[in-house]
N, C-alpha and C positions, 0 to 999 in steps of 0.2 A: 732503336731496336729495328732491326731486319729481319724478318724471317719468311723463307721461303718452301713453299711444297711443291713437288711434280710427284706426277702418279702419274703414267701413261699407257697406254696399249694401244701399239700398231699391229694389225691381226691382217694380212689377206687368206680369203678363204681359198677351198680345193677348186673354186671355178676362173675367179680370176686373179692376179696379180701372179705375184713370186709363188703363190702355192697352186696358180693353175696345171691341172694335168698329173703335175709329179707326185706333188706330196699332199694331205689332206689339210693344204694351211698352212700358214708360215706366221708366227707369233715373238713378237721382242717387248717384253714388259719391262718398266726402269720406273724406280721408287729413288727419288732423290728431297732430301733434307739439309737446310742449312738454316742455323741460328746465329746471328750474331748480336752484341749490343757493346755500347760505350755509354762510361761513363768519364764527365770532364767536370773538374771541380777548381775555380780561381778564386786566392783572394790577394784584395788589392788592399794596404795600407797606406796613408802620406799625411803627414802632418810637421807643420812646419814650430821649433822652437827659438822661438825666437828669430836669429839671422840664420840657423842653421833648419835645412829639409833635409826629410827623409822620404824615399817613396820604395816601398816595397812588395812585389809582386811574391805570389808563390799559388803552384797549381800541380795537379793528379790527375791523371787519365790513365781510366783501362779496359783494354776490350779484350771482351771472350767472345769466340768462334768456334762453334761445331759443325762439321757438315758429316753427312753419310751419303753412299748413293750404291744401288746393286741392280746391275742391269742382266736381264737374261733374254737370247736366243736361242731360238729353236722352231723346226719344222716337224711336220707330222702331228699337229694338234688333236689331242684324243676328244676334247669337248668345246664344241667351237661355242655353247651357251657358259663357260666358265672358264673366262680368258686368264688365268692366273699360272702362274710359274710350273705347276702341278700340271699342266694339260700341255705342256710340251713334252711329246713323246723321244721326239732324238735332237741333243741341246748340239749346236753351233758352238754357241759360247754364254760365259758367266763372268761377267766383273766386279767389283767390289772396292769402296774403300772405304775409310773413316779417318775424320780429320781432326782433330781439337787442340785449338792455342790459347794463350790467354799472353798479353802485354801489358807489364803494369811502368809507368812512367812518373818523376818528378821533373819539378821544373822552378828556377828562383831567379829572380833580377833584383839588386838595391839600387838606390839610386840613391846619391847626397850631391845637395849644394849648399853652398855658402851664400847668403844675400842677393840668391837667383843669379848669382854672375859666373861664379866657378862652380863647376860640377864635376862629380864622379861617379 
């Protein structure tokens, strides 16, 4: 299992950084999510009859992945005690995506020999 959170806010206020002077603040907030998990399942058989083996693998794997993430800028912060997407007065910009896969996989090997000497 994987799973990952950001929550962030880079804020400069009206006195210093990028929001000195001009604008009351400069604020870029970004909520990113991703989930991912696998599962891997093997089973092994071998058993020998007589002069004759057999050796048999077989296995399953599969993973699901979600991610999301939505970023927003903006200057002119109307409330610099509630840094949230709402308190950017004139937005720069807004991104967005959401992702979701899932892969499901098989997998087999036989194996035979004769007397341990010839195989296939």
């Amino acid at each position: 299992i994987d799973q990952q959170a950001i929550d962030e806010t880079l804020y400069d206020n009206k006195e210093f950084g990028a929001g000195g002077g001009i604008w009351t603040g400069v604020l870029n907030r970004v909520k990113s999510e991703v989930f991912q998990y696998t599962i891997s399942n093997i089973l092994n058989y071998n058993k020998m009859y007589g002069n004759h083996g057999l050796d048999v693998l077989l296995g399953q794997e599969s993973q699901v992945s979600e991610m999301n993430s939505i970023n927003v800028y903006g200057y002119d912060v109307l409330d610099s005690e509630l840094l949230s997407a709402s308190s950017i007065g004139a937005l720069w910009s807004h991104t967005g995506y959401a992702e979701n896969y899932s892969l499901l996989s098989y997998f087999s090997q036989v194996a035979y020999n004769y007397n341990q000497k010839y195989y296939l």
